[in-house]
C-alpha positions as protocol buffer text, in pm:
chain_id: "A"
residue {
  index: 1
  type: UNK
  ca { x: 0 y: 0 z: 0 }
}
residue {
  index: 2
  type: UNK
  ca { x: 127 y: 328 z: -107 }
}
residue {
  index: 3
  type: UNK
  ca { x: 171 y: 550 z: 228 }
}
residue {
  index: 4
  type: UNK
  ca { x: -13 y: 817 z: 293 }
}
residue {
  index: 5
  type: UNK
  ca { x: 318 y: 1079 z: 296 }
}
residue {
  index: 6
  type: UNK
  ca { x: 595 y: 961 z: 126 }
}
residue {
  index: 7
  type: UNK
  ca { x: 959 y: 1010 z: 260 }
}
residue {
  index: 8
  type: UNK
  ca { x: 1111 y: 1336 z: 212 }
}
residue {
  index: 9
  type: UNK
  ca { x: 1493 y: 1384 z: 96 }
}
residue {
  index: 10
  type: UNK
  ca { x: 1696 y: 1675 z: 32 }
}
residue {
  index: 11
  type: UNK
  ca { x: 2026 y: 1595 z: -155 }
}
residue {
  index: 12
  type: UNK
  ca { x: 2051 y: 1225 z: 8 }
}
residue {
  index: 13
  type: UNK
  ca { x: 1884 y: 1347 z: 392 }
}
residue {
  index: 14
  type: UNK
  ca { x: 1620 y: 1227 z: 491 }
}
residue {
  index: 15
  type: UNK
  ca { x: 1395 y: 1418 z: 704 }
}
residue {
  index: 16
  type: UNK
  ca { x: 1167 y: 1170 z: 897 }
}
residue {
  index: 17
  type: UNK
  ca { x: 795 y: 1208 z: 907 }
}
residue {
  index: 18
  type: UNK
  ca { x: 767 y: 1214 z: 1264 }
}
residue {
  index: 19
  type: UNK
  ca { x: 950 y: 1538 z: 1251 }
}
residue {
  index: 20
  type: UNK
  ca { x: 685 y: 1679 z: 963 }
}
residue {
  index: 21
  type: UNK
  ca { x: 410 y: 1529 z: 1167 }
}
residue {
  index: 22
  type: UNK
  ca { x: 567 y: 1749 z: 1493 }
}
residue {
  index: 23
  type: UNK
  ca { x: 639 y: 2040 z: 1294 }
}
residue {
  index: 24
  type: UNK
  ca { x: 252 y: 2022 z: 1136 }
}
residue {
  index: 25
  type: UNK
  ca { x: 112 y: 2077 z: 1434 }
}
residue {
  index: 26
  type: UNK
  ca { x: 285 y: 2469 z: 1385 }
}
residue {
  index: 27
  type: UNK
  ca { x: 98 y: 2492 z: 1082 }
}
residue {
  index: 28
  type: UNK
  ca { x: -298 y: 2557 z: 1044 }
}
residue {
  index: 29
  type: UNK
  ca { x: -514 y: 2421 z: 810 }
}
residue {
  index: 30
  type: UNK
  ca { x: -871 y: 2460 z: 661 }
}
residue {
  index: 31
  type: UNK
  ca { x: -1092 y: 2194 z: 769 }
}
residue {
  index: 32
  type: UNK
  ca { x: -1103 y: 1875 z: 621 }
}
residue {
  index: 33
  type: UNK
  ca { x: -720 y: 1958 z: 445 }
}
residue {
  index: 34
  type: UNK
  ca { x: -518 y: 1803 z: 713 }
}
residue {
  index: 35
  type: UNK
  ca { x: -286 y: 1742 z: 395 }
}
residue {
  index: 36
  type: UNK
  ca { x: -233 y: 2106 z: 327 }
}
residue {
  index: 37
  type: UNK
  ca { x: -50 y: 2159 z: 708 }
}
residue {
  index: 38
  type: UNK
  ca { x: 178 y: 1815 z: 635 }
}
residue {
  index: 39
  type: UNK
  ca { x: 299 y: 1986 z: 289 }
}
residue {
  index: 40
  type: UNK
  ca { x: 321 y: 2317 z: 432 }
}
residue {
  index: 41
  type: UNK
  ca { x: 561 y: 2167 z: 716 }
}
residue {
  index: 42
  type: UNK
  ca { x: 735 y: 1970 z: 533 }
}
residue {
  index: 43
  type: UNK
  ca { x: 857 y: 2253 z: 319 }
}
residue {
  index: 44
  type: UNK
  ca { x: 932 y: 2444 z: 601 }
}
residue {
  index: 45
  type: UNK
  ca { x: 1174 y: 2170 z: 694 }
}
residue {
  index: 46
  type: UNK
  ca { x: 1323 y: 2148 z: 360 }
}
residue {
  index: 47
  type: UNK
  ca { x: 1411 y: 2490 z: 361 }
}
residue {
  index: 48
  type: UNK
  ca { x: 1567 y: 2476 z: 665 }
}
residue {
  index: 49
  type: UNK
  ca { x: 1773 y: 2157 z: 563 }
}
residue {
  index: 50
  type: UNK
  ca { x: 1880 y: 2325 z: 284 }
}
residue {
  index: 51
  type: UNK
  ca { x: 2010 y: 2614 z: 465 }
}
residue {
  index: 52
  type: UNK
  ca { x: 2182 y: 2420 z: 726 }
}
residue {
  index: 53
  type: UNK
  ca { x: 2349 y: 2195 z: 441 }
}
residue {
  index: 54
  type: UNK
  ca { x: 2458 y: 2529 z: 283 }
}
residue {
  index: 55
  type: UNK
  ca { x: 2628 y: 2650 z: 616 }
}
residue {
  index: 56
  type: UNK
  ca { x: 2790 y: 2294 z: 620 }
}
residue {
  index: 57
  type: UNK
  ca { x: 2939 y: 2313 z: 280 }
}
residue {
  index: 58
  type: UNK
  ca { x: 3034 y: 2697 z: 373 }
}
residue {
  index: 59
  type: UNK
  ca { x: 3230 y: 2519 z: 702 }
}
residue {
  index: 60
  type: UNK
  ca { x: 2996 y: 2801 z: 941 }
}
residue {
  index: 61
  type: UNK
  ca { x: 3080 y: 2769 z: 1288 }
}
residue {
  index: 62
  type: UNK
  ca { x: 2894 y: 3021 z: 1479 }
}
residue {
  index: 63
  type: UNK
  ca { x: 2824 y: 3051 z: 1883 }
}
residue {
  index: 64
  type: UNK
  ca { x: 2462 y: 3001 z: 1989 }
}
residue {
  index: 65
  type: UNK
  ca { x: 2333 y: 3341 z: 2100 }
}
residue {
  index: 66
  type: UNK
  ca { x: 2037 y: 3341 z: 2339 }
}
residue {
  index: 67
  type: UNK
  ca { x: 1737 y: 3428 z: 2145 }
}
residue {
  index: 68
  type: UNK
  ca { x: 1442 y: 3691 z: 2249 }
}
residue {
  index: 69
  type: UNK
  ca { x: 1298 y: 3404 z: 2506 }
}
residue {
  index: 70
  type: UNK
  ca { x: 1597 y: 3374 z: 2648 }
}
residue {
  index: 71
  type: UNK
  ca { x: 1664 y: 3008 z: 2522 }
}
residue {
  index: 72
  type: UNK
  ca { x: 1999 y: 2938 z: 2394 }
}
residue {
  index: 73
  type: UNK
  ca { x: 2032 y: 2824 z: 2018 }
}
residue {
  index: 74
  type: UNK
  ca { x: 2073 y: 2493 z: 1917 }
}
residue {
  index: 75
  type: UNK
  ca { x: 2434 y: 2460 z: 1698 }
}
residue {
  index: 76
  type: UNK
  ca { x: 2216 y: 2435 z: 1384 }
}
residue {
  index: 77
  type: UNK
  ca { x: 2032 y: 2781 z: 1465 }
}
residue {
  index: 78
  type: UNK
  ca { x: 2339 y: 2923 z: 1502 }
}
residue {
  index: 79
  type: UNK
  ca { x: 2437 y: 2826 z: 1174 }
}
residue {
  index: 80
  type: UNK
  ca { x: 2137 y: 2903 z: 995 }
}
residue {
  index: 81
  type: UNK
  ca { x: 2147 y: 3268 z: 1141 }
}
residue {
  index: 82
  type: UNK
  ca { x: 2479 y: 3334 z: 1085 }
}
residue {
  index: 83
  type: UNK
  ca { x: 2473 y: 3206 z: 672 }
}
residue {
  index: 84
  type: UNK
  ca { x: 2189 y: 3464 z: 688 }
}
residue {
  index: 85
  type: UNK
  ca { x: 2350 y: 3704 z: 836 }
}
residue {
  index: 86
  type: UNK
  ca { x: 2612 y: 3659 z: 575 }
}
residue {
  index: 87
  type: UNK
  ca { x: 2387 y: 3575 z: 246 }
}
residue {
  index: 88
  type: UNK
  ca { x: 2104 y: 3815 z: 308 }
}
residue {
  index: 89
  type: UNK
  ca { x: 2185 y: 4205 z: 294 }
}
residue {
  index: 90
  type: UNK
  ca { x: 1814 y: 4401 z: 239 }
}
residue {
  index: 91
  type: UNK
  ca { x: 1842 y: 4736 z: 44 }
}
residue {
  index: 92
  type: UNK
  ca { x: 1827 y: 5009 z: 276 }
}
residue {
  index: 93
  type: UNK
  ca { x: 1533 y: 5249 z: 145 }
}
residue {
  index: 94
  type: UNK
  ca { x: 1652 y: 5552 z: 18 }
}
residue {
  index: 95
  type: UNK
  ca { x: 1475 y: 5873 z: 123 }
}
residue {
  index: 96
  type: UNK
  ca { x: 1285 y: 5892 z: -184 }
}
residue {
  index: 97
  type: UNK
  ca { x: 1123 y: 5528 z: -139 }
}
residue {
  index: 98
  type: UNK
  ca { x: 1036 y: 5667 z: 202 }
}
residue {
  index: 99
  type: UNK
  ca { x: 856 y: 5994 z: 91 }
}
residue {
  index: 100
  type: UNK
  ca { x: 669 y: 5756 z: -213 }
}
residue {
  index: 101
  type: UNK
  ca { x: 559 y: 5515 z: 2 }
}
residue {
  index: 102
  type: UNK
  ca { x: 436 y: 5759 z: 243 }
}
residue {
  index: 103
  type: UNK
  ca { x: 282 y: 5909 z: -40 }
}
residue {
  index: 104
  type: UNK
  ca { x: 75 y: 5580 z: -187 }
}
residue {
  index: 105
  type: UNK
  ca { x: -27 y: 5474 z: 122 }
}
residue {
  index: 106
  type: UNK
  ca { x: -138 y: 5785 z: 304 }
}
residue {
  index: 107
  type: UNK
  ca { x: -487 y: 5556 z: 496 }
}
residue {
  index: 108
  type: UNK
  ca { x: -186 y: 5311 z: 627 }
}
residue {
  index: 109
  type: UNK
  ca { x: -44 y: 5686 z: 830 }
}
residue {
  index: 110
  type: UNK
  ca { x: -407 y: 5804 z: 910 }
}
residue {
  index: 111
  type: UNK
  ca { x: -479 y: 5843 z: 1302 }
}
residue {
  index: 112
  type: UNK
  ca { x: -811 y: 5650 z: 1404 }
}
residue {
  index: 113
  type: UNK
  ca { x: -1137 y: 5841 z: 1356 }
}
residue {
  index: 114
  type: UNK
  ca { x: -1375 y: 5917 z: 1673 }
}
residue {
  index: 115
  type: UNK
  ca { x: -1711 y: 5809 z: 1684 }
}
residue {
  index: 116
  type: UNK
  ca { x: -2047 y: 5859 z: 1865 }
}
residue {
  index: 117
  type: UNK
  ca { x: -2304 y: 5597 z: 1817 }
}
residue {
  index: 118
  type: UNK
  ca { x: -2595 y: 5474 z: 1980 }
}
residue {
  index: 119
  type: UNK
  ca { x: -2767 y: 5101 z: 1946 }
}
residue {
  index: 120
  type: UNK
  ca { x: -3064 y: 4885 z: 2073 }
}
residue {
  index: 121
  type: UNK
  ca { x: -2901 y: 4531 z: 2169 }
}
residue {
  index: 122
  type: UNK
  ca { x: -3134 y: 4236 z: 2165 }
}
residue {
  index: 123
  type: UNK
  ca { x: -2918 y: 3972 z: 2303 }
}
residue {
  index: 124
  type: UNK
  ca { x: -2893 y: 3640 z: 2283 }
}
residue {
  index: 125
  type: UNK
  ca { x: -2595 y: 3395 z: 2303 }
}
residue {
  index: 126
  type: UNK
  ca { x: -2478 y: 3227 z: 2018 }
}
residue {
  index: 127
  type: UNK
  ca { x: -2443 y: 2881 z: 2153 }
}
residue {
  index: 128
  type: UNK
  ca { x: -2872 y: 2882 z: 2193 }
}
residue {
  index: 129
  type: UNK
  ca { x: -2988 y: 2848 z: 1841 }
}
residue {
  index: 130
  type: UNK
  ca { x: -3319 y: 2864 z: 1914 }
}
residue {
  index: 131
  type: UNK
  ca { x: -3300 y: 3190 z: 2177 }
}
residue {
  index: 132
  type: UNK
  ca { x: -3088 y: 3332 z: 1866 }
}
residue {
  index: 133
  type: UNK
  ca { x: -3394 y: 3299 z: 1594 }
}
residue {
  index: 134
  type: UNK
  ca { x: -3588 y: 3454 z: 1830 }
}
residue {
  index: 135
  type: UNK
  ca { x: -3368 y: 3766 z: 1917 }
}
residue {
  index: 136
  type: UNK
  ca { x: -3356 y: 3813 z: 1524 }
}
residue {
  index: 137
  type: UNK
  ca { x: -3690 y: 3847 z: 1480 }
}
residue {
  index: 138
  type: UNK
  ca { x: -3774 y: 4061 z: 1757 }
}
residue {
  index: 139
  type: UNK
  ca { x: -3434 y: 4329 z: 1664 }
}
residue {
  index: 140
  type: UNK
  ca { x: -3655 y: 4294 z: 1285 }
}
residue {
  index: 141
  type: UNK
  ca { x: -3968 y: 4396 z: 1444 }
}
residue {
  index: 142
  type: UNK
  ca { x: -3795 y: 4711 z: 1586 }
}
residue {
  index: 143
  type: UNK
  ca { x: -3634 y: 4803 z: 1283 }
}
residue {
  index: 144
  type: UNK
  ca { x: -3956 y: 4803 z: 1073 }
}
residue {
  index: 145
  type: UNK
  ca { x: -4086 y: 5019 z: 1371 }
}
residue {
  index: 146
  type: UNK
  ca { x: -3787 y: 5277 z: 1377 }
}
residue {
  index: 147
  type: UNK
  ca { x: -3807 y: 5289 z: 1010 }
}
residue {
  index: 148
  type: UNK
  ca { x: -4172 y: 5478 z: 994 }
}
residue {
  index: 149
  type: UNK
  ca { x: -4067 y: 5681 z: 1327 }
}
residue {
  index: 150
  type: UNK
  ca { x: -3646 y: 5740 z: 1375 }
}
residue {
  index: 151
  type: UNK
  ca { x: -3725 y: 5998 z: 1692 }
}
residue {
  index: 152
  type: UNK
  ca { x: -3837 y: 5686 z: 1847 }
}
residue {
  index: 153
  type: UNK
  ca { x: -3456 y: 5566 z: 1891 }
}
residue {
  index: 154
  type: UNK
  ca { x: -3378 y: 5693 z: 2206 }
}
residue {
  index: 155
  type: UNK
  ca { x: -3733 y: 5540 z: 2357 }
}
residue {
  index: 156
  type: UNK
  ca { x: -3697 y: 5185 z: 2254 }
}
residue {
  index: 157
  type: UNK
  ca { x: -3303 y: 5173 z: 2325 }
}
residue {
  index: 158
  type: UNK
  ca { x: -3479 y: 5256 z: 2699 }
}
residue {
  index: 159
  type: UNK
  ca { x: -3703 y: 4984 z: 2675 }
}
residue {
  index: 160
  type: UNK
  ca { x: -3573 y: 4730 z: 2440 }
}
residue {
  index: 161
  type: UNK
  ca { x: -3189 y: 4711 z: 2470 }
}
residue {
  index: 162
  type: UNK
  ca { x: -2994 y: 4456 z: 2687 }
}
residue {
  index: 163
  type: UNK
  ca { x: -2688 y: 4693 z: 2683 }
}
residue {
  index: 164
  type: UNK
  ca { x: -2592 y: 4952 z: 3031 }
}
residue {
  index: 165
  type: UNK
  ca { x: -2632 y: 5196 z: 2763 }
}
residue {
  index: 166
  type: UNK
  ca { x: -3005 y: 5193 z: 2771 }
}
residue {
  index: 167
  type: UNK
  ca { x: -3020 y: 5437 z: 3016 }
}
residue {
  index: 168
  type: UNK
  ca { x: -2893 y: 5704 z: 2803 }
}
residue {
  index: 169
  type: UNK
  ca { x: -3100 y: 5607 z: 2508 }
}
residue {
  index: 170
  type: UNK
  ca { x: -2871 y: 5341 z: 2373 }
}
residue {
  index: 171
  type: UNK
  ca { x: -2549 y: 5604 z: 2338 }
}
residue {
  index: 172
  type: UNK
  ca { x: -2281 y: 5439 z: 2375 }
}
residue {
  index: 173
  type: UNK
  ca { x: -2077 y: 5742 z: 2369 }
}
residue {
  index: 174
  type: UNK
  ca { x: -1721 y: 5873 z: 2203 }
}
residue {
  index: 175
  type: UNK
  ca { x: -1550 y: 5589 z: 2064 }
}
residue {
  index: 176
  type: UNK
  ca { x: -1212 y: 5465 z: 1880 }
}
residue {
  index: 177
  type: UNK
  ca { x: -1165 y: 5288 z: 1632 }
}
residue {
  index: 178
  type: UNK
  ca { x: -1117 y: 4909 z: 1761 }
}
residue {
  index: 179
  type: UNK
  ca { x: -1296 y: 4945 z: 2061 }
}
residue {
  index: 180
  type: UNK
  ca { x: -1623 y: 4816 z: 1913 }
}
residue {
  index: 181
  type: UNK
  ca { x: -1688 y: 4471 z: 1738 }
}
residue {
  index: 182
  type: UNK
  ca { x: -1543 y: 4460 z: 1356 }
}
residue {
  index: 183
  type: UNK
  ca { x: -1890 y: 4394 z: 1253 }
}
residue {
  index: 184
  type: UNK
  ca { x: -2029 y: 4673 z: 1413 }
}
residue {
  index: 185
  type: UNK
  ca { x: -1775 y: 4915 z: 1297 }
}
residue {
  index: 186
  type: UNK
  ca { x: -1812 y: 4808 z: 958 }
}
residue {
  index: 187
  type: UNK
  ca { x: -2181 y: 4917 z: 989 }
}
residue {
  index: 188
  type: UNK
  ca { x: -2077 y: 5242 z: 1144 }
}
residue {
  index: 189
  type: UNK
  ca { x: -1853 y: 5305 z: 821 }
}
residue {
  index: 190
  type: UNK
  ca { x: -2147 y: 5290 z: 598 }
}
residue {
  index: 191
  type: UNK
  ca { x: -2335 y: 5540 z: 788 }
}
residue {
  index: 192
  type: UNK
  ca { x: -2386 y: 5919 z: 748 }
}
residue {
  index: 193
  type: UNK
  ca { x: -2376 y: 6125 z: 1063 }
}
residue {
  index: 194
  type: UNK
  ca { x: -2762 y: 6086 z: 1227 }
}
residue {
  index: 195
  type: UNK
  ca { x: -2850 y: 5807 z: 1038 }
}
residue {
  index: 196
  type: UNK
  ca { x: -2980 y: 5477 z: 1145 }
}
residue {
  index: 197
  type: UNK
  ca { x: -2876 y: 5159 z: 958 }
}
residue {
  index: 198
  type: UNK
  ca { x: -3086 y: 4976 z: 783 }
}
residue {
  index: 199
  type: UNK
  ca { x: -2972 y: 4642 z: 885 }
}
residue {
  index: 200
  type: UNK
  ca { x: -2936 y: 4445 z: 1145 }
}
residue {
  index: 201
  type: UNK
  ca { x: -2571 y: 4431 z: 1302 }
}
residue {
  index: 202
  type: UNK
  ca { x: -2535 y: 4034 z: 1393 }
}
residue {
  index: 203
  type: UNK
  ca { x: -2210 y: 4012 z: 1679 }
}
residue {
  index: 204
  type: UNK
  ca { x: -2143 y: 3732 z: 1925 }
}
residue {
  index: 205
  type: UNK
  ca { x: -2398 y: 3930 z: 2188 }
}
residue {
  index: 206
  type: UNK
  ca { x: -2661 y: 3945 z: 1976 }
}
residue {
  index: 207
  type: UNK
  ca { x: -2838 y: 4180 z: 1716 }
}
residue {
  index: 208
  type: UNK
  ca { x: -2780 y: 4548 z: 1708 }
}
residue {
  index: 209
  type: UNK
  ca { x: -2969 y: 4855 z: 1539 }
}
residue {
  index: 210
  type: UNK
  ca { x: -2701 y: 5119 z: 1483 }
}
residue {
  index: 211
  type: UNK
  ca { x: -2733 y: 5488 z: 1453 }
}
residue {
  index: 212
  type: UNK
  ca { x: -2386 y: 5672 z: 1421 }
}
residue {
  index: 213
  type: UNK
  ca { x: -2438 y: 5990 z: 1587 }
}
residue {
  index: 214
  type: UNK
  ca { x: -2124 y: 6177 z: 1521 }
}
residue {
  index: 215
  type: UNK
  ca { x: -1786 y: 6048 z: 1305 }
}
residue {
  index: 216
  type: UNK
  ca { x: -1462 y: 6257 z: 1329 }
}
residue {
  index: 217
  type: UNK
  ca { x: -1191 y: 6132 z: 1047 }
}
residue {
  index: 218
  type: UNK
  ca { x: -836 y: 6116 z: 1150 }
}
residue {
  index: 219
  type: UNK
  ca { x: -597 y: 6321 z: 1015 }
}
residue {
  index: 220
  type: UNK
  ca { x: -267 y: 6128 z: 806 }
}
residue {
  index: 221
  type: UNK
  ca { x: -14 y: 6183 z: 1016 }
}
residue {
  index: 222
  type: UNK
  ca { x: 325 y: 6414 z: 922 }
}
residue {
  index: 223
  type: UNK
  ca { x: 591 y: 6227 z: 752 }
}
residue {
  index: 224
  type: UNK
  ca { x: 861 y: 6291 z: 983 }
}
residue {
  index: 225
  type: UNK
  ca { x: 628 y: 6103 z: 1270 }
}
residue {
  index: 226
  type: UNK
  ca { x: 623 y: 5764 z: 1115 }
}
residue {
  index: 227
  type: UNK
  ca { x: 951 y: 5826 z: 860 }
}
residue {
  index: 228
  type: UNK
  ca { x: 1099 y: 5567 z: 1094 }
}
residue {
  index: 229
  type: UNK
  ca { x: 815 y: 5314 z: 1101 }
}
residue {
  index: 230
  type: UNK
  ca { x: 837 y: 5356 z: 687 }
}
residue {
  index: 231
  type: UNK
  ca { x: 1150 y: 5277 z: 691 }
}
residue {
  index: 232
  type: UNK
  ca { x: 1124 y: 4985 z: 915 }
}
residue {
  index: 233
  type: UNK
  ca { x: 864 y: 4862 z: 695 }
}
residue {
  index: 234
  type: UNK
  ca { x: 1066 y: 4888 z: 340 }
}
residue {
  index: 235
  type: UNK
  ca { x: 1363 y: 4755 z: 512 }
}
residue {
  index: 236
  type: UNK
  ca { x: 1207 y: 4430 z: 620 }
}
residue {
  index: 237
  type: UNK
  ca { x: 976 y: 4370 z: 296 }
}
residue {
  index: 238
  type: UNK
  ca { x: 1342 y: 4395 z: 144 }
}
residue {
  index: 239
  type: UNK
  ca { x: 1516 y: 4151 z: 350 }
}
residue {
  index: 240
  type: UNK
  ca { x: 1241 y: 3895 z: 316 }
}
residue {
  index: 241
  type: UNK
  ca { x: 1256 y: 3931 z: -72 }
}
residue {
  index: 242
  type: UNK
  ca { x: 1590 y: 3911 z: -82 }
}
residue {
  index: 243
  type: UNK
  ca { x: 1547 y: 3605 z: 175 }
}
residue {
  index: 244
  type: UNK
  ca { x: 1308 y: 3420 z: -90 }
}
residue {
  index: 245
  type: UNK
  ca { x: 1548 y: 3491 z: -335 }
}
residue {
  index: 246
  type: UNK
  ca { x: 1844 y: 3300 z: -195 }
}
residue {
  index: 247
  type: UNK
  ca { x: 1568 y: 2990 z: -78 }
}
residue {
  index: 248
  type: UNK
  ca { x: 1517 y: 2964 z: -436 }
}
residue {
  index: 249
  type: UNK
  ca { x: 1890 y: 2973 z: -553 }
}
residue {
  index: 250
  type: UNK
  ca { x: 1929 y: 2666 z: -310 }
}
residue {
  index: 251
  type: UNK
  ca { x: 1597 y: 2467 z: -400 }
}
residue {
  index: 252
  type: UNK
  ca { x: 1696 y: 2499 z: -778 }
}
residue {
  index: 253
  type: UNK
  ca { x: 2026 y: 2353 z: -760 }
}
residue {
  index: 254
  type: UNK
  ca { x: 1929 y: 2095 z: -459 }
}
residue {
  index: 255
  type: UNK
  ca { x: 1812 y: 1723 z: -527 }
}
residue {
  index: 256
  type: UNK
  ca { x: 1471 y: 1729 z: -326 }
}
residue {
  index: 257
  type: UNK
  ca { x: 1208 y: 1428 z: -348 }
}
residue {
  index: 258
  type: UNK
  ca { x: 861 y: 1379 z: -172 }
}
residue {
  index: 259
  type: UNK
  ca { x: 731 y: 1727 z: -189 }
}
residue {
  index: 260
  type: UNK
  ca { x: 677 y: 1982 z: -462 }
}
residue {
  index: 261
  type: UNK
  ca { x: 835 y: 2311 z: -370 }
}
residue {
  index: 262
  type: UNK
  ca { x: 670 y: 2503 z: -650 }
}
residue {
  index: 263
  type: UNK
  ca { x: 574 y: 2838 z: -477 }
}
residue {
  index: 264
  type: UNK
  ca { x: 823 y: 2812 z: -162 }
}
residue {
  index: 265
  type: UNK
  ca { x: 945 y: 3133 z: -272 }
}
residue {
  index: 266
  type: UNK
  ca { x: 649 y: 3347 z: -234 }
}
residue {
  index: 267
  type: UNK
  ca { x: 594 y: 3090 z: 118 }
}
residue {
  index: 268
  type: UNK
  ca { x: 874 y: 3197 z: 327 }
}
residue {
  index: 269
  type: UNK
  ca { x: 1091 y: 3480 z: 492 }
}
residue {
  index: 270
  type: UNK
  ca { x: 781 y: 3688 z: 495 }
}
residue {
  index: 271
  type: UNK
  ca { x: 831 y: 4033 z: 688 }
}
């Protein structure tokens, strides 16, 4: 019977599946695609075979440092690092690739807008399926009801909402950006200032009818305040290109059997 993984070689090693299987359990995988985690471990090992067999031919000897955890490296870390120390030089960006980037990315340098916004909560946990049908149809019922009367709002937050904020008409204040559920801030995005949305807002606690109340948009930030977080940024995308560069050098010259390494390039040294 064939097996289910085959063995996996790089020039001659083998690299034993109880190692992939160990190493897969680093590596997620959609549901039902256990496979996809095996292959995606088992490159990662290949890669780093072929950079320790690289550091061997190069006769690398380099002292384990202690790494961020404070664990010492193994011999074979300390060769890997040090033939990337050695191999892998990123382009420093130059202040023009600083001032363009800063320039076609202005949203990435924008501080976080301020809300106000009010909402009715009807809640119901999502583990009770039933208790959840329920809360839908009742949050449905009050939409239909704020839509032919919106002064109504602040009345029904009082007596509808299962949120502390029903005593103040459902406001739930001046807010930041990430201090409310994705899906709830994705409603308030498609709002105008005053308005109430005209769908239902389904989170974890429940169902929510949303009114944003007041939006202030951040301003982009100077360049000279995040010139260093630019350059941070163009720096590493650099080193990790120039990182799946020299991966591919090594798998196109290397003898590997038992996985396809098509793609490892664009699968590793990400920033």
């Amino acid at each position: 019977m064939k097996p289910l993984f085959p063995d996996v070689s790089v020039n001659g090693r083998t690299i034993p599946v109880s190692q992939i299987a160990a190493e897969a359990q680093n590596h997620r995988a959609p549901a039902g695609k256990p496979g996809l985690a095996w292959r995606l471990a088992a490159r990662s090992l290949v890669i780093r075979e072929l950079l320790l067999q690289e550091a061997e031919r190069r006769g690398l000897d380099a002292e384990p440092n202690l790494d961020g955890m404070g664990r010492r490296e193994t011999e074979s870390e300390a060769m890997i690092r040090e033939l990337t120390e050695i191999e892998i030089k990123p382009r420093l960006p130059t202040p023009d690739d600083l001032r363009n980037f800063y320039n076609a990315h202005p949203e990435q340098f924008r501080a976080p807008s301020v809300y106000e916004a009010s909402h009715i909560l009807v809640a119901a946990p999502e583990s009770d399926l039933e208790r959840r049908d329920r809360a839908r149809e009742h949050a449905a019922e009050l939409l239909d009801l704020l839509k032919s009367d919106e002064t109504a709002f602040g009345r029904m937050a009082k007596k509808h909402s299962a949120c502390a904020s029903a005593a103040n008409g459902g406001s739930l204040g001046q807010l930041s950006e990430g201090d409310l559920a994705p899906e709830f801030e994705a409603a308030l995005e498609l709002l105008a200032p005053g308005q109430i949305g005209d769908m239902l807002v389904e989170t974890r606690y429940g169902f929510h009818l949303v009114r944003l109340d007041a939006r202030a948009r951040g301003d982009v930030l100077p360049f000279e305040s995040v010139r260093e977080r630019i350059a941070e940024t163009l720096e590493k995308a650099s080193w990790a290109s120039a990182g799946r560069d020299f991966i591919q050098r090594l798998v196109d010259r290397a003898d590997i059997s038992g996985i396809d390494m098509a793609g490892s390039r664009s699968r590793e040294f990400s920033p």
